[in-house]
MMTF fields as JSON, N, C-alpha, C and O atoms, coordinates in Angstrom:
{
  "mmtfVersion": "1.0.0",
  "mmtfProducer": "UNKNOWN",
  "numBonds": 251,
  "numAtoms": 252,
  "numGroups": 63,
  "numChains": 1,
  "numModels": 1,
  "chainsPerModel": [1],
  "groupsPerChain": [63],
  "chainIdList": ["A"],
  "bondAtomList": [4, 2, 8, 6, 12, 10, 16, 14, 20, 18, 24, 22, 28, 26, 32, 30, 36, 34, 40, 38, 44, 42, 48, 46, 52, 50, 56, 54, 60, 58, 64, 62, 68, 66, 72, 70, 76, 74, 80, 78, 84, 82, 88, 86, 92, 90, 96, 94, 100, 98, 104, 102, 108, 106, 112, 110, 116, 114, 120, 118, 124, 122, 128, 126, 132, 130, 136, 134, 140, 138, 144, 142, 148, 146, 152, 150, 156, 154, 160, 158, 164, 162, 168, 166, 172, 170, 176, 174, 180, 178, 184, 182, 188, 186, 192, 190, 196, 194, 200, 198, 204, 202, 208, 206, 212, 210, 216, 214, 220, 218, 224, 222, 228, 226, 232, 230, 236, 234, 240, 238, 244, 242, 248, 246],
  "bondOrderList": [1, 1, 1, 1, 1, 1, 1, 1, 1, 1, 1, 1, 1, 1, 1, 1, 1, 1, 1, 1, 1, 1, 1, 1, 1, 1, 1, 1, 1, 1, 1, 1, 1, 1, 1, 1, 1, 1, 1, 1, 1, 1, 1, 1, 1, 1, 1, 1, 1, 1, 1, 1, 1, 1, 1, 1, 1, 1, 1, 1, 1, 1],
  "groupList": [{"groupName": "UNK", "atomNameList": ["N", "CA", "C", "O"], "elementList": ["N", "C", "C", "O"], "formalChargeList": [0, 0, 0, 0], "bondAtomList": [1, 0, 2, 1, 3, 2], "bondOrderList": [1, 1, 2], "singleLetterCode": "X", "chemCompType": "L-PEPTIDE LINKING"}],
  "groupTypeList": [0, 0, 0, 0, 0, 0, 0, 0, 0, 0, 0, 0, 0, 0, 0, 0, 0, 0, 0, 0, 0, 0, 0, 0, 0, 0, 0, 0, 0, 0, 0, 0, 0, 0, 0, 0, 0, 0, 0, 0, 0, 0, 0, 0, 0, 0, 0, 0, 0, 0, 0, 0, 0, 0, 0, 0, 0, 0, 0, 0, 0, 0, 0],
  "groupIdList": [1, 2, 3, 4, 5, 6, 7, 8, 9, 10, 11, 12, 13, 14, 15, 16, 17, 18, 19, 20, 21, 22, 23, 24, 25, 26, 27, 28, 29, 30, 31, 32, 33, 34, 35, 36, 37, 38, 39, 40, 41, 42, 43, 44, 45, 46, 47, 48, 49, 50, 51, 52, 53, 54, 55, 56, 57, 58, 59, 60, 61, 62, 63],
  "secStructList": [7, 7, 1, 3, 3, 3, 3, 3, 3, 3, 3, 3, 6, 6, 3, 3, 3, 3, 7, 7, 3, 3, 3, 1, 7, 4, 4, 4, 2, 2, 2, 2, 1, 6, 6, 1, 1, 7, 4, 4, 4, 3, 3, 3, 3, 3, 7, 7, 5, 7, 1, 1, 7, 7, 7, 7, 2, 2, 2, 2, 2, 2, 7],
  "xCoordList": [109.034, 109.872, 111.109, 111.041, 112.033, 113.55, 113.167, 112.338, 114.032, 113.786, 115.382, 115.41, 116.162, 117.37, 118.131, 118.614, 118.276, 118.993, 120.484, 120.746, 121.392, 122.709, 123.246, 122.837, 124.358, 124.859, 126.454, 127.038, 126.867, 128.773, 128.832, 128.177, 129.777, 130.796, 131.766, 132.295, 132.035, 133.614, 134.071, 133.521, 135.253, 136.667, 136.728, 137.05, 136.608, 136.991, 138.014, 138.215, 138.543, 139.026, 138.496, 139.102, 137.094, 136.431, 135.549, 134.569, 135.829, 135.032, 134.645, 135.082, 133.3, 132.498, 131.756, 131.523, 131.413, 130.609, 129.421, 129.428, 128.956, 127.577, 126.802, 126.181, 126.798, 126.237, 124.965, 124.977, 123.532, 122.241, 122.338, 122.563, 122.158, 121.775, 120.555, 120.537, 119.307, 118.377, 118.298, 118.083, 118.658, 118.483, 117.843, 117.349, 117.576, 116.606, 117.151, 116.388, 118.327, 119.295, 120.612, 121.334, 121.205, 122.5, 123.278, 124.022, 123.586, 124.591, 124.509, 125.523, 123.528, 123.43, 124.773, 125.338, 124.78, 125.73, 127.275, 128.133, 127.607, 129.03, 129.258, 130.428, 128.217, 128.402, 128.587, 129.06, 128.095, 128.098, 129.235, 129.947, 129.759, 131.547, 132.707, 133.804, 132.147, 133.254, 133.259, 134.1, 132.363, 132.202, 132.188, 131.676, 132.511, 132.412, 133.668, 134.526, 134.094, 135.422, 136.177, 135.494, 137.304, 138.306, 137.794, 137.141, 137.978, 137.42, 138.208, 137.749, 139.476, 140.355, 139.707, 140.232, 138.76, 138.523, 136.93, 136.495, 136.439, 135.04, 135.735, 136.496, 135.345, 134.818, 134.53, 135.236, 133.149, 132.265, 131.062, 130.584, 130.47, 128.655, 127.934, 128.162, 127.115, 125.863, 124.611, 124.234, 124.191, 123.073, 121.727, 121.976, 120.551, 119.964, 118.663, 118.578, 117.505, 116.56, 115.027, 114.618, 114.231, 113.725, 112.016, 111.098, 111.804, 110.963, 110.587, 111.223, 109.383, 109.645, 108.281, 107.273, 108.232, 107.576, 108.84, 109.765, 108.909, 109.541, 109.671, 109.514, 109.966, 109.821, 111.429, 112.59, 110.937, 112.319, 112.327, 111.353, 113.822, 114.581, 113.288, 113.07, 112.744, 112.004, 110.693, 110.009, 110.084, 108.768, 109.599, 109.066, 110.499, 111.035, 111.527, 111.281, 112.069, 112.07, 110.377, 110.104, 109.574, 108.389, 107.686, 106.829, 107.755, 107.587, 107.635, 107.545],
  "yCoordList": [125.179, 124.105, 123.974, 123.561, 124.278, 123.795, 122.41, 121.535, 122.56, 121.352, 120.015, 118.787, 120.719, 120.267, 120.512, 121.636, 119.718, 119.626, 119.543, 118.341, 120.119, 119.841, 119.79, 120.488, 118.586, 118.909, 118.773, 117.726, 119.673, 119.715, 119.188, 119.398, 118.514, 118.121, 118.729, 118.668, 119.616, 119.9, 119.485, 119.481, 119.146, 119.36, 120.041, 121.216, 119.859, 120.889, 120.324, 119.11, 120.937, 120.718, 120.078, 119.282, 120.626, 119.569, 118.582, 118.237, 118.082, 117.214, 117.494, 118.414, 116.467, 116.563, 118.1, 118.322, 119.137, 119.484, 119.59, 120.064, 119.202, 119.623, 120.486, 120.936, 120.793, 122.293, 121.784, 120.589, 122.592, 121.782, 122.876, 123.944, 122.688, 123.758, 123.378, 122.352, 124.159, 123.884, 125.269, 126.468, 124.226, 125.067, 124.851, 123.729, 125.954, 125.666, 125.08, 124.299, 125.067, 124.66, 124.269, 125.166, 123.141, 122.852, 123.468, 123.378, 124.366, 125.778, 126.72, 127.156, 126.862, 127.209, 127.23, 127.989, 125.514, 124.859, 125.553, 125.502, 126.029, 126.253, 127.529, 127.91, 128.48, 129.785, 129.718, 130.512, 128.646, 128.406, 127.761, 128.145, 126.898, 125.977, 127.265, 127.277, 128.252, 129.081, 130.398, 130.825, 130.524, 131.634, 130.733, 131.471, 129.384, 129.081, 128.847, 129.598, 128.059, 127.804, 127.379, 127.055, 127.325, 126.535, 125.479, 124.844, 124.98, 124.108, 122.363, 121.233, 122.795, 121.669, 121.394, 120.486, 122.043, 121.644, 120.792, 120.461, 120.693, 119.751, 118.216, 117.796, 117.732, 115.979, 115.266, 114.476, 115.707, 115.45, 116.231, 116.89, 115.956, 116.783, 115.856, 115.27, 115.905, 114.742, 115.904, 116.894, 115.396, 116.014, 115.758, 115.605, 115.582, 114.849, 115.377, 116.568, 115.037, 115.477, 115.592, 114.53, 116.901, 117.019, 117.144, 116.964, 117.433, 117.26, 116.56, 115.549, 117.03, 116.301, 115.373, 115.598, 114.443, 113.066, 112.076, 112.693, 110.996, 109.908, 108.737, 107.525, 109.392, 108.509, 107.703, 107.983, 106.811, 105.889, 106.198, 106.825, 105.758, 106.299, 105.856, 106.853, 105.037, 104.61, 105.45, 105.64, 105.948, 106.854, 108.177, 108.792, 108.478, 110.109, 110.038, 111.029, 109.161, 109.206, 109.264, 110.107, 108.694, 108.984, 109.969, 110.104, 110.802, 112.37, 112.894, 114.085],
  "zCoordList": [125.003, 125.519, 124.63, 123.472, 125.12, 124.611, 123.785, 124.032, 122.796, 121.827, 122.567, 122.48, 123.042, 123.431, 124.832, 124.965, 125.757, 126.897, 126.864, 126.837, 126.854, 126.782, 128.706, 129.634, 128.697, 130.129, 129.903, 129.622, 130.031, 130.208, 131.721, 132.742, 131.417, 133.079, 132.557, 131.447, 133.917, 133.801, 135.212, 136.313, 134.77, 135.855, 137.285, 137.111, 138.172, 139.409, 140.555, 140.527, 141.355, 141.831, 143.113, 143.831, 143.3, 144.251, 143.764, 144.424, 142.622, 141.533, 140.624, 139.932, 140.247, 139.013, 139.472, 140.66, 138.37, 138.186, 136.692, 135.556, 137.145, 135.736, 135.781, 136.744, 134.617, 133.787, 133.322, 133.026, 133.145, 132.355, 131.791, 132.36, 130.485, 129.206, 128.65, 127.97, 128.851, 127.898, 126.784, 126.957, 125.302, 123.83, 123.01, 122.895, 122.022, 120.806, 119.983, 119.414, 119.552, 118.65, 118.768, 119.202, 118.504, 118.552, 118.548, 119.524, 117.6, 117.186, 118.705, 119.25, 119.083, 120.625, 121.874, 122.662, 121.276, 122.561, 122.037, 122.918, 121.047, 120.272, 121.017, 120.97, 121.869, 122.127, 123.894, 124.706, 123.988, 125.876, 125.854, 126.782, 125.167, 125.073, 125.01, 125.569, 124.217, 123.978, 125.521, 126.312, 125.357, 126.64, 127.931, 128.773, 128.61, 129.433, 130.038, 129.574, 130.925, 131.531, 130.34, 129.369, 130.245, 129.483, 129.152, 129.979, 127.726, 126.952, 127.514, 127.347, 128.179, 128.503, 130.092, 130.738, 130.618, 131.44, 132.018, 133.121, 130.616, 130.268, 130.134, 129.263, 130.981, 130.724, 129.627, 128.999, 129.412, 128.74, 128.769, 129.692, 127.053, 127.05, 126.225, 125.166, 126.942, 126.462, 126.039, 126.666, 124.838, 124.257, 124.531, 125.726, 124.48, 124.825, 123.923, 124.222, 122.869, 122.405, 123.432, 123.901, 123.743, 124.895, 124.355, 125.155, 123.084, 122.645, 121.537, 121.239, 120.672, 119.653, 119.288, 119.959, 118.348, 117.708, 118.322, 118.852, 118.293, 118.518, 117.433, 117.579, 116.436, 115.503, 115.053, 115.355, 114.362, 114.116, 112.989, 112.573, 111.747, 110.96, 109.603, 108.915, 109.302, 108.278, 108.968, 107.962, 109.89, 110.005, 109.385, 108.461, 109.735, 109.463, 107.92, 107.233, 107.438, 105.695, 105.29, 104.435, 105.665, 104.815, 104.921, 104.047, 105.787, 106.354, 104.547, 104.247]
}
């Protein structure tokens, strides 16, 4: 299971489109931004964490 969901919107001329990226790693998303349409033509990208523990900031310091 992908640890990470990424979704680009880009730009079109007949609207929104969105992209779903599922990655293992953040650094991931830097290689699909560069090889994809023109960078001026993304919206926005929302990250999203897909697996995992669920822990909050004081459970993950005592790790």
């Amino acid at each position: 299971m992908p640890r990470w969901t990424a979704v680009i919107i880009y730009r079109s001329q007949a609207g929104i489109v969105d992209v779903v990226h599922d990655i293992d790693e953040i650094c991931d998303l830097d290689n699909l931004v560069e090889r994809g349409p023109d960078w001026d033509t993304i919206e926005s990208i929302t990250i999203r964490r897909t697996g995992g523990d669920r822990l909050t900031l004081e459970e993950a310091s005592s790790r």
